[in-house]
N, C-alpha and C positions, 0 to 999 in steps of 0.2 A: 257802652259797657266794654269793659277792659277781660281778656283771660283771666287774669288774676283777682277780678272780681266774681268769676264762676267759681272757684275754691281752689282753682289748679294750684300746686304747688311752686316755687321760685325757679327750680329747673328746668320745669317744662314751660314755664313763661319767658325764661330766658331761651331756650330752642328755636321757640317759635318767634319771638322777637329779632332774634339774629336772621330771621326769614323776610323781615321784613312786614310781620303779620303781627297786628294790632286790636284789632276790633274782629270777634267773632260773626259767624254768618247765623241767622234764623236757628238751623237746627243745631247748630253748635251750642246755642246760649240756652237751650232747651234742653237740649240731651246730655251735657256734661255734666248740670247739678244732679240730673238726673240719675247718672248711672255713678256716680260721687256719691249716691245714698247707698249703693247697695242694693237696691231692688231691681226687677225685672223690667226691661224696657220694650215697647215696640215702639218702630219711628216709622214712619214714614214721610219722604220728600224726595221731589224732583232731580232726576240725575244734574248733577252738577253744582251741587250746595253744600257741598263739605261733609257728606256722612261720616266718611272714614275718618277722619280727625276726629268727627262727633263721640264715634267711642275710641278710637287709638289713645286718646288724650287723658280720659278719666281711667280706662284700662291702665297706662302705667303710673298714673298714681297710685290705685291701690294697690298694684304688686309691689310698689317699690318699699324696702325694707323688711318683704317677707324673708321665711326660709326658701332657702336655696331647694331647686326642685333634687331629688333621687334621680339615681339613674335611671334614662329611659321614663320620665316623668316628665308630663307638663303641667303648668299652674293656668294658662290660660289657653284657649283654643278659638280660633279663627277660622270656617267654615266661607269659601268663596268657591262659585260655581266655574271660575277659568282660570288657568294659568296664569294669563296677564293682570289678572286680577289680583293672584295670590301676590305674584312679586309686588304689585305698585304698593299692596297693604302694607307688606314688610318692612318696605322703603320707608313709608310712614312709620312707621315702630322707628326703624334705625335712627331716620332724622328727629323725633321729637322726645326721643330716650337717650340720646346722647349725651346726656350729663346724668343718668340715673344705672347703675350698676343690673340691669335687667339686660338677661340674654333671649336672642329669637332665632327663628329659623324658619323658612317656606319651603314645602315640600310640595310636589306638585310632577305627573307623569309627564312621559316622553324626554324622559333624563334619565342617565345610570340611576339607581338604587340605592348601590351601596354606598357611594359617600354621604346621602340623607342617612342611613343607618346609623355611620358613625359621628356624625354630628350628636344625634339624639341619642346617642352613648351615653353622654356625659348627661344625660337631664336638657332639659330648657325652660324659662319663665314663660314664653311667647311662642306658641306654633300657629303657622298661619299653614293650611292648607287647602287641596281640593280635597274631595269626598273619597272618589277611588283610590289616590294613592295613598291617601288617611287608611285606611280598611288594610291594604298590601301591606303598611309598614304593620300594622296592628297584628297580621294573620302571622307574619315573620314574627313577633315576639319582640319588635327591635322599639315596639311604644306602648307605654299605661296610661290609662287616661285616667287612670281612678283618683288622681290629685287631682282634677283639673276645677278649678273657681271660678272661672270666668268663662260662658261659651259666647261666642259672637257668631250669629248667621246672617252674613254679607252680605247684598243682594237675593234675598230668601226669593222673590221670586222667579229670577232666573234660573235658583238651582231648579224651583218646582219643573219650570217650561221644560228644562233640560232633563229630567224624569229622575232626579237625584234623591228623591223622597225613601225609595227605600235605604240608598248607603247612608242618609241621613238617620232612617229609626236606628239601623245596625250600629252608628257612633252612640246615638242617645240611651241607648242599653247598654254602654261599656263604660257612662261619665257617674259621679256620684251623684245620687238625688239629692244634695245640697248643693247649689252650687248658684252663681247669678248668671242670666239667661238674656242676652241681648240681640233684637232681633230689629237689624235694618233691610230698609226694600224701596225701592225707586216707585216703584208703586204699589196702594195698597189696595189690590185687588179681594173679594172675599176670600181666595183660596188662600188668602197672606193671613187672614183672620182666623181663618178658622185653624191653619196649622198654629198661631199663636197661642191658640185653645187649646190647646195639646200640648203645648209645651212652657208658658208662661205661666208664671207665678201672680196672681194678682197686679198685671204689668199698668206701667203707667205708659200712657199713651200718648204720643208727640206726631201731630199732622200738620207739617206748615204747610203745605201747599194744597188748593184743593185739588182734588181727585184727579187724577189722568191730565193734569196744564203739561203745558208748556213750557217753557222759561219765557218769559214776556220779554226780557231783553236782546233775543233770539228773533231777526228777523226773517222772518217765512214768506217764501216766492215761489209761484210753481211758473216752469216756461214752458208749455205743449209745443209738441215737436214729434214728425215723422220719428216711427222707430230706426229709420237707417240716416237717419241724420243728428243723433243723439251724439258720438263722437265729435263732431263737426262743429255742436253746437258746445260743447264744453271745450274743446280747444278754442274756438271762439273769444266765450265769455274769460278764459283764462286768463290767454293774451291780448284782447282790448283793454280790462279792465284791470291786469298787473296785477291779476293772484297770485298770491305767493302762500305756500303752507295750505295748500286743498286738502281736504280728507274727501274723498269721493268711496261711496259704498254700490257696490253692485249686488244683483243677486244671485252671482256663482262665480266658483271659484274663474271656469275656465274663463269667463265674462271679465274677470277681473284681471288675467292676463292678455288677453286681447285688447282690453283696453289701454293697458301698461305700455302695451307695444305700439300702439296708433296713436296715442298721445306724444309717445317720444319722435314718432316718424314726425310729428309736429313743430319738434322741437323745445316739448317738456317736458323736464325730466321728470320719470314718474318710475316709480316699482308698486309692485301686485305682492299684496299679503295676506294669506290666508291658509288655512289646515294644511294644505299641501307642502307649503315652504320648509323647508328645514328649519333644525332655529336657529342656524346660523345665519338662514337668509332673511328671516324675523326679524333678527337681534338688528341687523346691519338694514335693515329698511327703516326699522324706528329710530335707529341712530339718527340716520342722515336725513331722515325725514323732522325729527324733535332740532337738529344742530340747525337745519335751515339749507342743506346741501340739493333736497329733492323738493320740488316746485307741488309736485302731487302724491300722492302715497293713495292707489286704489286697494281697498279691503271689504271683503265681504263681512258677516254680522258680526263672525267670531270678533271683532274689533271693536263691535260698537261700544262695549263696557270696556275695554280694555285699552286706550289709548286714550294716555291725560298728557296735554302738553298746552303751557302756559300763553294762554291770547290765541289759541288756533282761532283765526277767522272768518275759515269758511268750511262747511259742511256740502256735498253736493250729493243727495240722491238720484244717481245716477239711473239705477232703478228703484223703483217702489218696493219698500217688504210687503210681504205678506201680510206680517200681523201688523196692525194697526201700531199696536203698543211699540214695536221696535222701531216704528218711525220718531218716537217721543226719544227713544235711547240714542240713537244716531244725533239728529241732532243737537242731544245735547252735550257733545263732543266740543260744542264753541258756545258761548256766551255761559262761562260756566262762573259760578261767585259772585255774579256784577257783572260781569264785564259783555260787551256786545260781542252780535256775532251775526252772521248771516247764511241762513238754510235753503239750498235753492235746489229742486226739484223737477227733473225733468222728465216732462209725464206726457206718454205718448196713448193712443187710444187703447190698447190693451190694458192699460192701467186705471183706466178713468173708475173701476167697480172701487180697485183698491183705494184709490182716490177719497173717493167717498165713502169709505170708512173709515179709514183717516180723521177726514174731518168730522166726522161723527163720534168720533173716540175723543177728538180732543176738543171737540162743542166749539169748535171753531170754523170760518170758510178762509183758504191758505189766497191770498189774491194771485192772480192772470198774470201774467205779462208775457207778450209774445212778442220775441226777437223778429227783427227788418232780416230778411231773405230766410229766415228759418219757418218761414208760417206752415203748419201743418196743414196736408191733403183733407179736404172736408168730407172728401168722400170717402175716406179710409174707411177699410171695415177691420174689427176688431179681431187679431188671431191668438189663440191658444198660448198663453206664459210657456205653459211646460214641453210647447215641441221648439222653444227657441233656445231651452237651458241645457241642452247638452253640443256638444264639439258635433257641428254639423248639421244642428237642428235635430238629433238623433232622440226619439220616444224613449222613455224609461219603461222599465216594466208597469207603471202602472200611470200613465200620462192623466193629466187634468184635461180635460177636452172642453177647458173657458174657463174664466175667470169665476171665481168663489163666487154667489152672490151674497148682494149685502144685507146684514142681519145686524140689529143693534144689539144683540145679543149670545150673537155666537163671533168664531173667529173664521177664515177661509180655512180649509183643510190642510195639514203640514204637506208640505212634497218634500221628497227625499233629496232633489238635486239642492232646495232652497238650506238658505244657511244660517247657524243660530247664533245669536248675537253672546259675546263673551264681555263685557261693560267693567269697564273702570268706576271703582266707585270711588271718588273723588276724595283726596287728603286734603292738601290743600293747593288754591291756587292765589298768584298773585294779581290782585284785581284793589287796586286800591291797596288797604291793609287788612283784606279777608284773605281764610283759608278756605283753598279748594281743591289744591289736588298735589302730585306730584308726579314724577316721573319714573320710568324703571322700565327694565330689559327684561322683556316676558319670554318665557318657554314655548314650546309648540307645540299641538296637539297628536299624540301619534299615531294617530290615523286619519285618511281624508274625512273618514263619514265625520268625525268631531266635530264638522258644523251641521250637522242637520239636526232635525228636532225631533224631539224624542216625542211619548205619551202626553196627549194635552193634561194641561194643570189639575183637571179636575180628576181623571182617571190616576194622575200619578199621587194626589192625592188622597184618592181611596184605597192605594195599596195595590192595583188591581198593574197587572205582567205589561209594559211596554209593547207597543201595539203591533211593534215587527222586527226584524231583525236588526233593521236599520236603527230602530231608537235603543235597541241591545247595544249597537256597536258605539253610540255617541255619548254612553255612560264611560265605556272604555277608552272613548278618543278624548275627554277631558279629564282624564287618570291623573 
């Protein structure tokens, strides 16, 4: 099946053909007739399958031709829980609206203010933003929502993890109660149903994937290995086997410049990215990391959604997340649309709890393999995650004293040092002739706490206050 046999119109088939993109992916050929009728959507699928294109594509078909928005008006509305996330959406608008007279804009914290202000002067067809800085621009008077047609919720439930539920109701009481209501989400957890319940209109329903996978063409390897040989062992597997383009995720920020630094003392090049950077030092690691100039690019979670770059072929959990689910987000960073990739994981005995929720999330067992001179101590005994997460081994005010245990039905407890994934939802990528993602120059979060986790899903779904100060500050850190 061809685009232009989903209903798209000639321009948008011609955008996307100039792409090189031909043949639609699973939720693409699902979700476009879909959301091309006008009615309410919920989708759920695997990070890495073209969501964003899934509605970027039928959104500017039906705006195109309308009236031009009023001042300080928008006609459709784009709801994403990160920065990186806001810009790559945009990038999608830009590129597959490029022969259609429809204007956009991404507005997103830890940037001046005032030139989003005067952008959204003039009106806009397309706003893509996050939650907080949506609400600032709204309290300044500088945006109405009372036009808006189209609402789109991104990654619904990342904003949930990220405790976005309230700035979420405060937009949904300023939109008209006419309006179409399209809700994507990498997974579809019940708290994604039941907020759909609240907010959908008789929605039609789209699940290509089953529940909590994988990407099957995503090859998974765990290597056990001492915790102080972890370094050792990724520069290792680097330079014997000529990786090029690593995304390696750690579980903190400072973790993730320490390892920046030890891999370069190795001699590859690598830069650490995460809440702390400026975004100049963001913008300029993703560069050099998407051109092909840095060999590794280490990032804590805030990245996991938010970094699309075409064929990355390798993923390294360098630590294990926390939450099960953000293992699913991480790797699906590489083998995105079709295309292969490989997931390798280096799990040392403090992890082995996490381990095994892991694979009990995703009803799979990740295969062994243990590297010649890196064989882990057998007698090792298992020490505390949270006295290793701070500069110096330093206790937080409220330390974990061991690892979560495993529950099929609960998650491990959020820690504050731990860091919250910010996910790219995929536009398109080149894998063949599907769309899956693209590319773009994400903002920064401003403040360090922006990666930690706020109120879990279900409390932030009942409305009920963010559990501490700390999940107060992570609403603000992705303004």
């Amino acid at each position: 099946m061809s685009f232009a046999e989903l209903g798209l119109a000639e321009p948008l088939v011609r955008a996307v053909t100039e792409h090189g993109y031909t043949q639609p992916t699973p939720i693409q050929s699902q979700a476009i007739p879909a959301v091309l009728k006008g009615g309410d959507l919920l989708a759920g699928a695997q990070t890495g399958t073209g969501k964003t294109a899934g509605f970027t594509l039928p959104m500017l078909q039906r705006l195109n031709g309308g009236k031009r928005p009023a001042p300080r008006h928008v006609r459709a509305l784009v709801l994403t829980p990160t920065r990186e996330l806001a810009a790559q959406v945009n990038e999608s608008v830009v590129t597959y609206g490029k022969y259609l007279k429809l204007s956009s804009e991404v507005v997103f914290g830890g940037v001046n203010i005032n030139p989003q202000i005067q952008k959204l002067s003039r009106g806009v067809d397309i706003l893509v933003a996050t939650p907080g800085r949506l609400l600032d621009l709204m309290q300044q008077g500088a945006l109405n929502l009372s036009s808006v047609e189209i609402l789109v919720l991104d990654e619904a439930d990342r904003m949930l993890d990220m405790g976005f539920i309230r700035d979420i109701r405060k937009v949904l009481a300023a939109l008209p109660p006419k309006r179409q209501n399209l809700l994507f989400s990498a997974t579809f957890a019940d708290e994604i149903k039941a907020l759909a319940d609240s907010l959908l209109n008789q929605p039609q329903t789209i699940e290509v994937a089953r529940r909590n996978s994988t990407v099957e063409v995503i090859g998974q390897k765990i290597h056990p290995v001492d915790r102080d040989k972890k370094h050792q062992l990724l520069a290792h597997l680097i330079t014997e086997h000529h990786w090029f383009q690593v995304l390696v995720f750690t579980r903190t920020k400072h973790g993730a410049n320490r390892l920046a630094e030890q891999l370069g003392k190795s001699g590859i090049s690598a830069m650490a990215i995460h809440g702390n950077k400026s975004q100049a030092a963001r913008t300029r690691a993703l560069s050099e990391f998407k051109s092909g100039k840095l060999q590794a690019l280490v990032a804590t979670d805030i990245a996991a959604r938010g970094i699309d770059i075409d064929q990355l072929p390798y993923v390294v959990n360098y630590d294990l997340p926390n939450v099960p689910e953000d293992y699913v987000h991480r790797i699906g960073r590489t083998g995105r649309a079709g295309a292969t990739g490989e997931a390798v994981s280096l799990v040392c005995v403090d992890e082995h709890v996490l381990l095994r929720d892991i694979e009990r999330f995703i009803k799979r067992e990740i295969p062994r393999e243990v590297i010649a001179g890196f064989e882990p101590d057998p007698t090792a005994k298992p020490q505390p995650i949270q006295l290793r997460s701070q500069p110096g081994g330093r206790r937080n005010n409220a330390p974990r004293h061991g690892p979560a245990k495993s529950s099929a039905t609960s998650r491990p407890a959020p820690r504050p040092s731990s860091a919250t994934p910010g996910k790219s939802s995929p536009s398109m990528s080149k894998s063949g002739s599907s769309i899956g993602k693209s590319s773009a120059m994400p903002g920064k979060p401003s403040q360090a706490t922006g990666e930690s986790r706020a109120a879990p899903r279900g409390a932030a779904l009942l409305g009920r206050p963010a559990a501490n100060a700390q999940s107060r500050k992570l609403r603000s850190g992705e303004r």
